[in-house]
N, CA, C and O atoms as a Tripos MOL2 file, in Angstrom:
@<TRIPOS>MOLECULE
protein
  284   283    71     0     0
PROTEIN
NO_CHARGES

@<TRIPOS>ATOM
      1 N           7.7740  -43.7780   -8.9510 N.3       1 UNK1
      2 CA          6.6890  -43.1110   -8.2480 C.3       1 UNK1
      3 C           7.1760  -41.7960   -7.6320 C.2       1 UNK1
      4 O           6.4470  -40.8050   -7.6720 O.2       1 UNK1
      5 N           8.6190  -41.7510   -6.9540 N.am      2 UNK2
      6 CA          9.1590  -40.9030   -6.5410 C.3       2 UNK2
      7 C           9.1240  -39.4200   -7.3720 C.2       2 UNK2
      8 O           8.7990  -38.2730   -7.0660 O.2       2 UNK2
      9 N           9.6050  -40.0400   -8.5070 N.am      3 UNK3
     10 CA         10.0050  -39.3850   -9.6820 C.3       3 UNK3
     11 C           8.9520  -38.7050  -10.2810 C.2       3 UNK3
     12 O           8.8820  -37.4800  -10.3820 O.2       3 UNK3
     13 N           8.3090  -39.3370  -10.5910 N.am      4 UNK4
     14 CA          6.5360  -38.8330  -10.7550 C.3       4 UNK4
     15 C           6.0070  -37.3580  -10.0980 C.2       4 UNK4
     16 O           5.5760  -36.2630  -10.4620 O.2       4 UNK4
     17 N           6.4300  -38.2920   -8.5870 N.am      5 UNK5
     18 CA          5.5940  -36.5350   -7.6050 C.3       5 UNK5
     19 C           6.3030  -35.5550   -8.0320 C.2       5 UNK5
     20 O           5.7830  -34.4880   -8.3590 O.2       5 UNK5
     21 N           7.9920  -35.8470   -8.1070 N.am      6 UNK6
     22 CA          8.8600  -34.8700   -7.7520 C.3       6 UNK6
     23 C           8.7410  -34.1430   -9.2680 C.2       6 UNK6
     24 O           8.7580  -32.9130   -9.3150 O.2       6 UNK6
     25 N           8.6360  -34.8340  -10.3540 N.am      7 UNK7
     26 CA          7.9900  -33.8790  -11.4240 C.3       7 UNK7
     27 C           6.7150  -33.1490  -11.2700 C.2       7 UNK7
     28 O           6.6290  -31.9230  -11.2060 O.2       7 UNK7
     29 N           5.8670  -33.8660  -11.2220 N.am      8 UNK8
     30 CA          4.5230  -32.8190  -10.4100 C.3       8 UNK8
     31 C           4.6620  -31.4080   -9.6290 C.2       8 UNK8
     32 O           4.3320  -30.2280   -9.7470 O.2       8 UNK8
     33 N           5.2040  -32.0830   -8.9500 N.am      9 UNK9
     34 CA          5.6700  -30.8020   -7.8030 C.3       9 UNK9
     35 C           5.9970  -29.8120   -8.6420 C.2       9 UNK9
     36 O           5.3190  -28.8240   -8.9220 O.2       9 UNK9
     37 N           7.2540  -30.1640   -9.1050 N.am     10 UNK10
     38 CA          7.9870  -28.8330   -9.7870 C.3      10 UNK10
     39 C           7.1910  -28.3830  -10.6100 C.2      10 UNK10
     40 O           6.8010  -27.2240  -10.4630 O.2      10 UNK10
     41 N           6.8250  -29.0040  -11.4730 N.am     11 UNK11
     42 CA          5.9810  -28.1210  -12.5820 C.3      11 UNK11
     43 C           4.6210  -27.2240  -12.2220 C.2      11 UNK11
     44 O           4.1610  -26.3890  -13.0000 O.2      11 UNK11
     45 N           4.0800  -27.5190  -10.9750 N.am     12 UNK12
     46 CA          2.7060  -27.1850   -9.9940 C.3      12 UNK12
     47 C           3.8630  -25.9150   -9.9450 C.2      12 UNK12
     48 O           3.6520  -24.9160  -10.6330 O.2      12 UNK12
     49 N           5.2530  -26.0200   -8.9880 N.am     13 UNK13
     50 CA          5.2820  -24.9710   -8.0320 C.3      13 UNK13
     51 C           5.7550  -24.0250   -9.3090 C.2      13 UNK13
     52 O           5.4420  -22.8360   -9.2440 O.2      13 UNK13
     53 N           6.3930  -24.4270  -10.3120 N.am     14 UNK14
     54 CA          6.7590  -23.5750  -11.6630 C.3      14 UNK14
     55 C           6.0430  -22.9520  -11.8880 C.2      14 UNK14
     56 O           6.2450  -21.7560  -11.6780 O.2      14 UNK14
     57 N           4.7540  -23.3970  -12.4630 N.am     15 UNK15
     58 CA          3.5450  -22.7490  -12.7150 C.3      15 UNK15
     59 C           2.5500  -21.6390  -11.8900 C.2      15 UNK15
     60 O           1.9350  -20.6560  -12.3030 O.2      15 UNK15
     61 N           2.6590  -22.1750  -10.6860 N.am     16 UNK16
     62 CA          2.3710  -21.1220   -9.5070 C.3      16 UNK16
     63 C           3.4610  -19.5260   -9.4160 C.2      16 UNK16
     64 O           3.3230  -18.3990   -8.9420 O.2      16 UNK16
     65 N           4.2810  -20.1000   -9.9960 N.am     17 UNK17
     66 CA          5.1210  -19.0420   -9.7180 C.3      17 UNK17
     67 C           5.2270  -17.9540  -10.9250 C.2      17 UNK17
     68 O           5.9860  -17.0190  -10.6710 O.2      17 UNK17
     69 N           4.4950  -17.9180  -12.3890 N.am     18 UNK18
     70 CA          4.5900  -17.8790  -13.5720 C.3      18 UNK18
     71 C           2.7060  -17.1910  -13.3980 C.2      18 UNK18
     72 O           2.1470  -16.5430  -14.2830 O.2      18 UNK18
     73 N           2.2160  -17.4870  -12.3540 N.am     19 UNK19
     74 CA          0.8480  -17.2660  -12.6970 C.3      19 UNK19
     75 C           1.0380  -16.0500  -12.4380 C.2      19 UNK19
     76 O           1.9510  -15.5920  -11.7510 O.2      19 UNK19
     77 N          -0.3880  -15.0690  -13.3380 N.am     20 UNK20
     78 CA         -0.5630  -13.7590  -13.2370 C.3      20 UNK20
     79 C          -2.0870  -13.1740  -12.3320 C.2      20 UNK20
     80 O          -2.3520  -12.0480  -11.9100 O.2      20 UNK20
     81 N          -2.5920  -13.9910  -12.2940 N.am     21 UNK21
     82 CA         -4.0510  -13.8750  -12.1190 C.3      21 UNK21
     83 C          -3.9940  -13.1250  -10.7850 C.2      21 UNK21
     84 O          -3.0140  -13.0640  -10.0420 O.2      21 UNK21
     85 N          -5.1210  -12.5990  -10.6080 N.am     22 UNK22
     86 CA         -4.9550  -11.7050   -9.5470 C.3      22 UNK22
     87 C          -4.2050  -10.6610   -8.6550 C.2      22 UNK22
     88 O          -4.5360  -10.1440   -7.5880 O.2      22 UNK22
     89 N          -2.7870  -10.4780   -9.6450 N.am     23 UNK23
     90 CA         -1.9000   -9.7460   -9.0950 C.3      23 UNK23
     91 C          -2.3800   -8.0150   -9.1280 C.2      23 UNK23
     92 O          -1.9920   -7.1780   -8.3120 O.2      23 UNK23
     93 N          -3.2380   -7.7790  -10.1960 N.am     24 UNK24
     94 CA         -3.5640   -6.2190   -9.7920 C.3      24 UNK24
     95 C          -4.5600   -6.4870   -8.7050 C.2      24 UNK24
     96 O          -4.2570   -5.8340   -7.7060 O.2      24 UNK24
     97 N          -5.3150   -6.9920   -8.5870 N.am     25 UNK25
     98 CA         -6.4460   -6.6900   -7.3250 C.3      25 UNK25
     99 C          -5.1020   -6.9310   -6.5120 C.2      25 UNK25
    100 O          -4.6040   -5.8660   -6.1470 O.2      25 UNK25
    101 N          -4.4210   -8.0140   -6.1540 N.am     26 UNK26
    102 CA         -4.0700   -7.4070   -4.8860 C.3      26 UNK26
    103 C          -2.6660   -6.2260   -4.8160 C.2      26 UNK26
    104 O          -1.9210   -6.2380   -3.8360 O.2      26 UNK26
    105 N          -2.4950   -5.4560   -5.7320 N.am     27 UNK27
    106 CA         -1.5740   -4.2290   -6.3050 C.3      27 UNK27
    107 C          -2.9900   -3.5830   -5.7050 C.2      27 UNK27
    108 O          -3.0470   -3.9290   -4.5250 O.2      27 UNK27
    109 N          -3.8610   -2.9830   -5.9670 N.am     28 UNK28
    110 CA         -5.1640   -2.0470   -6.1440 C.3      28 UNK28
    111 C          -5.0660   -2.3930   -4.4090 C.2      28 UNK28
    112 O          -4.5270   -1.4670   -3.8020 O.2      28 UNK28
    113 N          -5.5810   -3.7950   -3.3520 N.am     29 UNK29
    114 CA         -5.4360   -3.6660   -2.0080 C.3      29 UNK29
    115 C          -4.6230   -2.7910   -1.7000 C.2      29 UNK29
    116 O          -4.9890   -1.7060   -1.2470 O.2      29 UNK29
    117 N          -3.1520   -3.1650   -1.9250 N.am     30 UNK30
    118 CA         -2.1170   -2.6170   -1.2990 C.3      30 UNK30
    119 C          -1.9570   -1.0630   -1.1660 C.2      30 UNK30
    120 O          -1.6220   -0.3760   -0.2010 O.2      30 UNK30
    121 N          -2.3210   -0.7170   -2.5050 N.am     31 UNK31
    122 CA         -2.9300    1.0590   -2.7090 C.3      31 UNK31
    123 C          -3.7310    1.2060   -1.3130 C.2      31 UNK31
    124 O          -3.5840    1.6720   -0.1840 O.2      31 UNK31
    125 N          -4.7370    0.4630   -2.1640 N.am     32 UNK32
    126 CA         -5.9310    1.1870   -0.9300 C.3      32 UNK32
    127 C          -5.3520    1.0260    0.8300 C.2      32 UNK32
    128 O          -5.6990    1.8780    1.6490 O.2      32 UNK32
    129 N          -4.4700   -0.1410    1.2310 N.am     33 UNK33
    130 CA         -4.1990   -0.0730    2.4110 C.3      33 UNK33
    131 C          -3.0630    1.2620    2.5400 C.2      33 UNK33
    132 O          -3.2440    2.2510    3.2500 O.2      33 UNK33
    133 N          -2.3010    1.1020    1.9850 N.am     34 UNK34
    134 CA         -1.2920    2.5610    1.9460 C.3      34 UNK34
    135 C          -2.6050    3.3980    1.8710 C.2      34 UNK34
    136 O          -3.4360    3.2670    2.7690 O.2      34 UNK34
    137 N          -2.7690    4.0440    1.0890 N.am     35 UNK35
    138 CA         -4.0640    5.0610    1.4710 C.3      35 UNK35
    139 C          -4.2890    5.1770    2.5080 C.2      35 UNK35
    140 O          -3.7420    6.0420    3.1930 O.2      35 UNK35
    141 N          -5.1470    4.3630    2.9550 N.am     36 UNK36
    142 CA         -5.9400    4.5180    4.3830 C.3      36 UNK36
    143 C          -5.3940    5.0250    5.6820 C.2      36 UNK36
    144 O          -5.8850    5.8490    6.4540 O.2      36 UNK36
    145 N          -4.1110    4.2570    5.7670 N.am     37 UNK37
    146 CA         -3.1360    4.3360    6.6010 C.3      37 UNK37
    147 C          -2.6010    5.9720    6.4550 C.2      37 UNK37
    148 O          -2.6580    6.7510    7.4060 O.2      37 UNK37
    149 N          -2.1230    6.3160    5.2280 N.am     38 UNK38
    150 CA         -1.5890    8.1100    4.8420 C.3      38 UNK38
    151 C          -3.0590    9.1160    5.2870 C.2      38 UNK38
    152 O          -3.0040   10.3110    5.5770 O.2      38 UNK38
    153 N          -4.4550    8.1820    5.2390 N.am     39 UNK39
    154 CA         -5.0800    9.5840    5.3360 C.3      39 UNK39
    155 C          -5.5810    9.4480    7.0410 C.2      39 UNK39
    156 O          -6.0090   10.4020    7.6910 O.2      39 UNK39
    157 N          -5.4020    7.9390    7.6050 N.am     40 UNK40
    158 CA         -5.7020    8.2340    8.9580 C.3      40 UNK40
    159 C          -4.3950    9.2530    9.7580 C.2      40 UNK40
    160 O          -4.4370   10.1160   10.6350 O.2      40 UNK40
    161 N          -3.4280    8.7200    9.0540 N.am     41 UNK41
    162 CA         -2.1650   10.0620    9.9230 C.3      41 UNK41
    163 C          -2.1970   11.2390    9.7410 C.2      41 UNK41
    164 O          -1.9200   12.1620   10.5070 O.2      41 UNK41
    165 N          -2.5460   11.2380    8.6860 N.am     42 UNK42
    166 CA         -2.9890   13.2760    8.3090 C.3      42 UNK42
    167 C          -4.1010   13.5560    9.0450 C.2      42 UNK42
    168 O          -3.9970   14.6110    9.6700 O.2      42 UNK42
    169 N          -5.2280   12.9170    9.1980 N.am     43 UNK43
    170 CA         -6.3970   13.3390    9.6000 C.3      43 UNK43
    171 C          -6.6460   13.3410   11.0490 C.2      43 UNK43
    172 O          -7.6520   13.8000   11.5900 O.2      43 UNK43
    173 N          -5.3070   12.6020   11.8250 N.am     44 UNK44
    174 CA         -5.9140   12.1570   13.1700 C.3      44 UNK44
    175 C          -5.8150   13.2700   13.5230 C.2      44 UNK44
    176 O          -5.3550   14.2270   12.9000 O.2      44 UNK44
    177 N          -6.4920   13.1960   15.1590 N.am     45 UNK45
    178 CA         -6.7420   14.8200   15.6830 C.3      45 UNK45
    179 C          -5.5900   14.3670   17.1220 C.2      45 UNK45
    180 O          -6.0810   13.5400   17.8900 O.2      45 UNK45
    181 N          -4.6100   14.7070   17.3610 N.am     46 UNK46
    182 CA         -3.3740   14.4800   18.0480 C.3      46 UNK46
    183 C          -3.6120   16.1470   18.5630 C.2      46 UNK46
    184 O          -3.0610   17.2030   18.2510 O.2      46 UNK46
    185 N          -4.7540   15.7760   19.5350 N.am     47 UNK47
    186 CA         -4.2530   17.0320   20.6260 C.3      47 UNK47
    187 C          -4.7030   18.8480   19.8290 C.2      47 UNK47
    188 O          -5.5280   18.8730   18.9160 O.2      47 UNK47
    189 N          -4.2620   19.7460   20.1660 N.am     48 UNK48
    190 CA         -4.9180   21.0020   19.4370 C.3      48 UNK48
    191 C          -4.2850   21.0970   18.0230 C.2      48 UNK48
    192 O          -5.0740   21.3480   17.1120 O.2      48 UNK48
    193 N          -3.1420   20.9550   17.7460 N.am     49 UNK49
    194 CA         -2.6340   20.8510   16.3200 C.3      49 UNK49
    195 C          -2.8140   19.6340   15.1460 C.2      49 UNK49
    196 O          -1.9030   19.2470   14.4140 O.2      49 UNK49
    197 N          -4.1630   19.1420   15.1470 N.am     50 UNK50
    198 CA         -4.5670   18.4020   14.5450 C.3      50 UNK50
    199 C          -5.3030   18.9720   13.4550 C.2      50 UNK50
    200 O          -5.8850   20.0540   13.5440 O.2      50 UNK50
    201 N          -5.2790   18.0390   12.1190 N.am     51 UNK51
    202 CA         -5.6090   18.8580   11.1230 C.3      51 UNK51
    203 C          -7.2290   18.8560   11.4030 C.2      51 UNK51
    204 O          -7.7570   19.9660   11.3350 O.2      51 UNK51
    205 N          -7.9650   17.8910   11.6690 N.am     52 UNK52
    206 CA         -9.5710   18.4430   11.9920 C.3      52 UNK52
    207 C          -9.3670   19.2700   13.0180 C.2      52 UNK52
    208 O         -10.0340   20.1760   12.5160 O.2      52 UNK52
    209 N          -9.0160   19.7210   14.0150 N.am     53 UNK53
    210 CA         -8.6420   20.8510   14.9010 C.3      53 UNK53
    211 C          -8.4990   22.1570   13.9550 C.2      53 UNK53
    212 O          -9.4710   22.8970   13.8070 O.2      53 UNK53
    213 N          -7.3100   22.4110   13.3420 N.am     54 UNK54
    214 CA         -7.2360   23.1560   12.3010 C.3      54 UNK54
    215 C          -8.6040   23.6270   11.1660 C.2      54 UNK54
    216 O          -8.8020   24.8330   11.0230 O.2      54 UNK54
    217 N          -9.0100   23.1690   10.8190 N.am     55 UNK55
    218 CA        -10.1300   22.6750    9.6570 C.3      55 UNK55
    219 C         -11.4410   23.5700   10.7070 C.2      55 UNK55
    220 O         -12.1860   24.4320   10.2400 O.2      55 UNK55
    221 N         -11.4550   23.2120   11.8270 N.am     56 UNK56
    222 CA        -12.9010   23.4430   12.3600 C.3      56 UNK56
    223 C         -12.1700   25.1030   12.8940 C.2      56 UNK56
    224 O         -13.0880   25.9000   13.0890 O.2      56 UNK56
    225 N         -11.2400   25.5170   13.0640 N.am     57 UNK57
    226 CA        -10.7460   26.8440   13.4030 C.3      57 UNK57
    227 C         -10.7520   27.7530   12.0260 C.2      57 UNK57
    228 O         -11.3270   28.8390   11.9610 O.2      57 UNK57
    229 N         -10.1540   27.2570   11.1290 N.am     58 UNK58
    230 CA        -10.8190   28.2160    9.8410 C.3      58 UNK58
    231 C         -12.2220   27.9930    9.6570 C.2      58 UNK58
    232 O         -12.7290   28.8140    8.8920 O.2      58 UNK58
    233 N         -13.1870   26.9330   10.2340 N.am     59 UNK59
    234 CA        -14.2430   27.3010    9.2700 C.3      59 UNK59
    235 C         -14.7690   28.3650   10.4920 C.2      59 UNK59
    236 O         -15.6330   29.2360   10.3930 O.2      59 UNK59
    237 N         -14.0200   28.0250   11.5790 N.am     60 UNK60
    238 CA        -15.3240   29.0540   12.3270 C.3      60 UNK60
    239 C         -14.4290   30.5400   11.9720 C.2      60 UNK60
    240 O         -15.2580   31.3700   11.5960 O.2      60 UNK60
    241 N         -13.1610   31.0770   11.9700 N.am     61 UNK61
    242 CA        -12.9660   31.9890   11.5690 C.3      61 UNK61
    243 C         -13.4470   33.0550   10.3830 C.2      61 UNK61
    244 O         -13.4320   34.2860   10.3470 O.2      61 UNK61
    245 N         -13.9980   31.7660    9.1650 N.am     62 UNK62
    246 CA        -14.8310   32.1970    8.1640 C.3      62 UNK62
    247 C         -15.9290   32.4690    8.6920 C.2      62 UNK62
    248 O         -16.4810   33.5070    8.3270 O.2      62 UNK62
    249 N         -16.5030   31.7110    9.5970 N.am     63 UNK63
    250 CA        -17.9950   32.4530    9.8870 C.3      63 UNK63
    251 C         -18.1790   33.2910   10.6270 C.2      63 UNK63
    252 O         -19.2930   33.8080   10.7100 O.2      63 UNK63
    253 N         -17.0020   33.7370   11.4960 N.am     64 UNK64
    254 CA        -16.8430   35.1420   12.5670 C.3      64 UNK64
    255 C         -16.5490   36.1950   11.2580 C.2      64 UNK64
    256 O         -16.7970   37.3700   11.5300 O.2      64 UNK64
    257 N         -16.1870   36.0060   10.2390 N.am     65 UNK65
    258 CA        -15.6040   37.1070    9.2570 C.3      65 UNK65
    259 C         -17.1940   37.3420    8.6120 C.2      65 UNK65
    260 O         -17.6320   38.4300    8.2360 O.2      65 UNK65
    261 N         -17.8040   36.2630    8.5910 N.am     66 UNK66
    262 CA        -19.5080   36.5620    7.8220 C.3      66 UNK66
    263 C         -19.9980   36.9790    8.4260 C.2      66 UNK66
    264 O         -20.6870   37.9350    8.0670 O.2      66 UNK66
    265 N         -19.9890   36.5620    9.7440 N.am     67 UNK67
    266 CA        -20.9410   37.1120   10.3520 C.3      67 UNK67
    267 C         -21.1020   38.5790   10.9390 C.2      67 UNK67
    268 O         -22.1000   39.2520   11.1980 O.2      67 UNK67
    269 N         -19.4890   38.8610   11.0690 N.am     68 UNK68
    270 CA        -19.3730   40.8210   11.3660 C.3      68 UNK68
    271 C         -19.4970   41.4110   10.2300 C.2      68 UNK68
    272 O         -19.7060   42.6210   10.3190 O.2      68 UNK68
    273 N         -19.4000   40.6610    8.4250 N.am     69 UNK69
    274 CA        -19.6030   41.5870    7.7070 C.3      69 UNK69
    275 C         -20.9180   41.6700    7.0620 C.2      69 UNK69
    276 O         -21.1330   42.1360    5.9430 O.2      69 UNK69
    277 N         -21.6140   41.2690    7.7210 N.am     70 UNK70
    278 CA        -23.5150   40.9370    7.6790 C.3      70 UNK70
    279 C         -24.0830   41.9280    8.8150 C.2      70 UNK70
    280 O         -25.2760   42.2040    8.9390 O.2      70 UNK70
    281 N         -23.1850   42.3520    9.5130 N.am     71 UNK71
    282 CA        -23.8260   43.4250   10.3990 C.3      71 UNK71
    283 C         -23.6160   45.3810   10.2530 C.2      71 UNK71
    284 O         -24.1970   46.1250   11.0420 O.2      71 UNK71
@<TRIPOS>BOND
     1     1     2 1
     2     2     3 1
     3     3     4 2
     4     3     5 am
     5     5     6 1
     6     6     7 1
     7     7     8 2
     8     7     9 am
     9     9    10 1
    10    10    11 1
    11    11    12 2
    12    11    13 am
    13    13    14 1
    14    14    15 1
    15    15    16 2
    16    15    17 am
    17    17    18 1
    18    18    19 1
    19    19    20 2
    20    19    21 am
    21    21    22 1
    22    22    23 1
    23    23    24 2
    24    23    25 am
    25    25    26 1
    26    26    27 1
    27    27    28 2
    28    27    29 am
    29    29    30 1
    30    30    31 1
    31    31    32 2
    32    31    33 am
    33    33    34 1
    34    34    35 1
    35    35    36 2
    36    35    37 am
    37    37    38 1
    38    38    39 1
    39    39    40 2
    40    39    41 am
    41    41    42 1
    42    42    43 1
    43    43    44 2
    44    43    45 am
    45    45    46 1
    46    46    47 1
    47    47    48 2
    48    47    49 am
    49    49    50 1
    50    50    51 1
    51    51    52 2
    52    51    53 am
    53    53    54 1
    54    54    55 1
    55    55    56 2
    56    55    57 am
    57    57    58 1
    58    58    59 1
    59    59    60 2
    60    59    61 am
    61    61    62 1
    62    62    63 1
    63    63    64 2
    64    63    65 am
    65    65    66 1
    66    66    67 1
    67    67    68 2
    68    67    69 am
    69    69    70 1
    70    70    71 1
    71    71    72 2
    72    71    73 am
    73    73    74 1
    74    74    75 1
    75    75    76 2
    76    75    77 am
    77    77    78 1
    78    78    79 1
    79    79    80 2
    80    79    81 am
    81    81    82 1
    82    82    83 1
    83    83    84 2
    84    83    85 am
    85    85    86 1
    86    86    87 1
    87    87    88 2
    88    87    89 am
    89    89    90 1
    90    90    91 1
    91    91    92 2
    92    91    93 am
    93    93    94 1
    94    94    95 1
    95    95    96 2
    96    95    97 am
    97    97    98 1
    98    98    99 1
    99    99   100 2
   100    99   101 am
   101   101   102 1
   102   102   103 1
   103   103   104 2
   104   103   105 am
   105   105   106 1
   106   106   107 1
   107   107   108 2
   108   107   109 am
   109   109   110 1
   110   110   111 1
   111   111   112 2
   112   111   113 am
   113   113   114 1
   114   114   115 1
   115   115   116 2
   116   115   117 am
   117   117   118 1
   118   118   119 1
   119   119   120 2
   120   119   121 am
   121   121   122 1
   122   122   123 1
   123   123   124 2
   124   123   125 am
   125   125   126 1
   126   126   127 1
   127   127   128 2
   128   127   129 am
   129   129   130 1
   130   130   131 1
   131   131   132 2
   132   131   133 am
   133   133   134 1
   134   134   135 1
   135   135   136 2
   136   135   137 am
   137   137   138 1
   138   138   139 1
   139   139   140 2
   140   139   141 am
   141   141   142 1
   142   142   143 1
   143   143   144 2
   144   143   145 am
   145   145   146 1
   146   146   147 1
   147   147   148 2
   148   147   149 am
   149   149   150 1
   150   150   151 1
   151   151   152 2
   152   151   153 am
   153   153   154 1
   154   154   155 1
   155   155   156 2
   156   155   157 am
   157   157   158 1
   158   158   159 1
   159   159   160 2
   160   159   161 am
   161   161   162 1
   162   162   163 1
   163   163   164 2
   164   163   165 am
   165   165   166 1
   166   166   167 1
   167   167   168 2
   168   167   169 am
   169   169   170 1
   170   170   171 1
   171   171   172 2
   172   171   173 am
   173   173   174 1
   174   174   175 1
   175   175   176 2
   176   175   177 am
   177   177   178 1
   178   178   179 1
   179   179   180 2
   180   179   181 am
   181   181   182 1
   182   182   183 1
   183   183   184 2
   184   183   185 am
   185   185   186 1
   186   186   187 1
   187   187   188 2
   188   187   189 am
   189   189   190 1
   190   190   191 1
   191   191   192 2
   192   191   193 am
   193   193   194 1
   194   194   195 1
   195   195   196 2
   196   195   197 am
   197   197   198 1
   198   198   199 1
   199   199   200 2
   200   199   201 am
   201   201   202 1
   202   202   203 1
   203   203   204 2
   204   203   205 am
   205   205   206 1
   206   206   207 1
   207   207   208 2
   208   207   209 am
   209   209   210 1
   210   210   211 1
   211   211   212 2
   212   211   213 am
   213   213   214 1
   214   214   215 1
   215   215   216 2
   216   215   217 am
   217   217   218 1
   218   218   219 1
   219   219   220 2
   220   219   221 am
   221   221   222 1
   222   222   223 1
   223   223   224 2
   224   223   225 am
   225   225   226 1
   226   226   227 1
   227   227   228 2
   228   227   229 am
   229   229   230 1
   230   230   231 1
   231   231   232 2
   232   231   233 am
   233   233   234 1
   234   234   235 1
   235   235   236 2
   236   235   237 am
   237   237   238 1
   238   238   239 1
   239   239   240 2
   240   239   241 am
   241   241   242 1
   242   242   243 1
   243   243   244 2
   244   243   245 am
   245   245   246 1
   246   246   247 1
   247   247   248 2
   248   247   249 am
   249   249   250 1
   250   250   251 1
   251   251   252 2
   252   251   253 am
   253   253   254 1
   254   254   255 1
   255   255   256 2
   256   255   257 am
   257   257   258 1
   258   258   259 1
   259   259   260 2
   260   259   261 am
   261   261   262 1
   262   262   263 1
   263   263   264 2
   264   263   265 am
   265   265   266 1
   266   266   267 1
   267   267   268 2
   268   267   269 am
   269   269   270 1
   270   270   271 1
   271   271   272 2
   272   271   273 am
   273   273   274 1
   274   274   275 1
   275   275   276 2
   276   275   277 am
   277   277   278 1
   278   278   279 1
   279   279   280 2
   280   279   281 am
   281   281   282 1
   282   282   283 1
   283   283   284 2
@<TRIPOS>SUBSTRUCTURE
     1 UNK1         2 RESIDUE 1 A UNK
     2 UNK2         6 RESIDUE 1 A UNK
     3 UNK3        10 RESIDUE 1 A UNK
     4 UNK4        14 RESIDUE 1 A UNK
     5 UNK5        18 RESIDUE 1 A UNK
     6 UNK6        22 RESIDUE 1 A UNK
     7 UNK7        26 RESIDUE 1 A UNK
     8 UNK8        30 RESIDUE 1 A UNK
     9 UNK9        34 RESIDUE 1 A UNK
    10 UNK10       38 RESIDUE 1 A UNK
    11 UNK11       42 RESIDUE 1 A UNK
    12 UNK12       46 RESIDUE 1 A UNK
    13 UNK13       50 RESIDUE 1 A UNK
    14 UNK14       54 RESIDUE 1 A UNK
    15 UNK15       58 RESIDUE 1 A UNK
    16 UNK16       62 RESIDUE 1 A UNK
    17 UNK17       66 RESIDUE 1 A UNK
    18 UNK18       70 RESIDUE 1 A UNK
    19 UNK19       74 RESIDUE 1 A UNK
    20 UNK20       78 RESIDUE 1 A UNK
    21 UNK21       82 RESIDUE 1 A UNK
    22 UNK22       86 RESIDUE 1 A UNK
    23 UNK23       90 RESIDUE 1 A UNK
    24 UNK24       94 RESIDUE 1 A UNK
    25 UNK25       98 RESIDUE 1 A UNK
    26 UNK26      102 RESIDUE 1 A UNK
    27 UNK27      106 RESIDUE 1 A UNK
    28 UNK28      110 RESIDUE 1 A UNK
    29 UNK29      114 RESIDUE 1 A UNK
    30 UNK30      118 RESIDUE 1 A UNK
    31 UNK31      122 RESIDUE 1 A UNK
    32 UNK32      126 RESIDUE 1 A UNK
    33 UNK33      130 RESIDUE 1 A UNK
    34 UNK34      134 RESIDUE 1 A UNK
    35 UNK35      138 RESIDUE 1 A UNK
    36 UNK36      142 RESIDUE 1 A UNK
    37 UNK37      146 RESIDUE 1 A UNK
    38 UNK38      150 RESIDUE 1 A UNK
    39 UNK39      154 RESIDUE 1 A UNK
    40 UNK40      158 RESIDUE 1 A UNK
    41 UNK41      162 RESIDUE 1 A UNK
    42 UNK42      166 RESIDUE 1 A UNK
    43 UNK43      170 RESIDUE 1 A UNK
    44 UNK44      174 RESIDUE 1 A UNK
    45 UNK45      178 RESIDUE 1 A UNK
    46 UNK46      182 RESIDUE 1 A UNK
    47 UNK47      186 RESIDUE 1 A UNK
    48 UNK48      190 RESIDUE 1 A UNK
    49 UNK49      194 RESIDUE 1 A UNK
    50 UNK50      198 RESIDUE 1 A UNK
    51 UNK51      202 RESIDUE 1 A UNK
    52 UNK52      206 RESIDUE 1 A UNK
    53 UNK53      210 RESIDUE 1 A UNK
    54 UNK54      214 RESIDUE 1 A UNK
    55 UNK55      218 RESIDUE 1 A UNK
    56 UNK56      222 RESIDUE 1 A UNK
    57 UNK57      226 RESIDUE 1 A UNK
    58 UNK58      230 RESIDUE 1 A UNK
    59 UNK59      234 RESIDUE 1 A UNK
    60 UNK60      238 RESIDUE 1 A UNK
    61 UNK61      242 RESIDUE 1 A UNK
    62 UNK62      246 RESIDUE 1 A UNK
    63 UNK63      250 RESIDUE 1 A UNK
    64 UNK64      254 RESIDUE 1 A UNK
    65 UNK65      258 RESIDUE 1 A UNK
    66 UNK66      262 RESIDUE 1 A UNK
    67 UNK67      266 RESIDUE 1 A UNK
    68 UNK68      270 RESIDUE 1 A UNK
    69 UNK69      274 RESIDUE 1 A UNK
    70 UNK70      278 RESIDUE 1 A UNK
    71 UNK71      282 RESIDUE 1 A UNK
């Protein structure tokens, strides 16, 4: 009976270990969590040198440049 499980077992945990199923979805998570994580650090706004800080200073610089050469 012993013998029994202890074959079971192994061949369950063999097989578990041999399985493929689902390994790209969670490859494709792991992307997407790396992602998320790389674009919240680029994007955070940390004070005046933040890249949306940055971003909203060129666009208004573009529109101080339109707008004096519209006059």
């Amino acid at each position: 009976m012993i013998t029994k499980l202890y074959v079971k077992t192994s061949l369950f945990l063999s097989q578990f270990k041999n399985d493929q199923r689902g390994v790209t979805a969670i490859e494709y998570g792991l992307i997407g969590v790396a992602m998320a994580v790389a674009l919240s650090v680029a994007l955070s706004t940390s004070g005046s040198d933040g890249f949306i800080n940055e971003l909203k200073q060129a666009f208004t610089k573009i529109g101080d440049t339109i707008e004096t050469s519209t006059q």
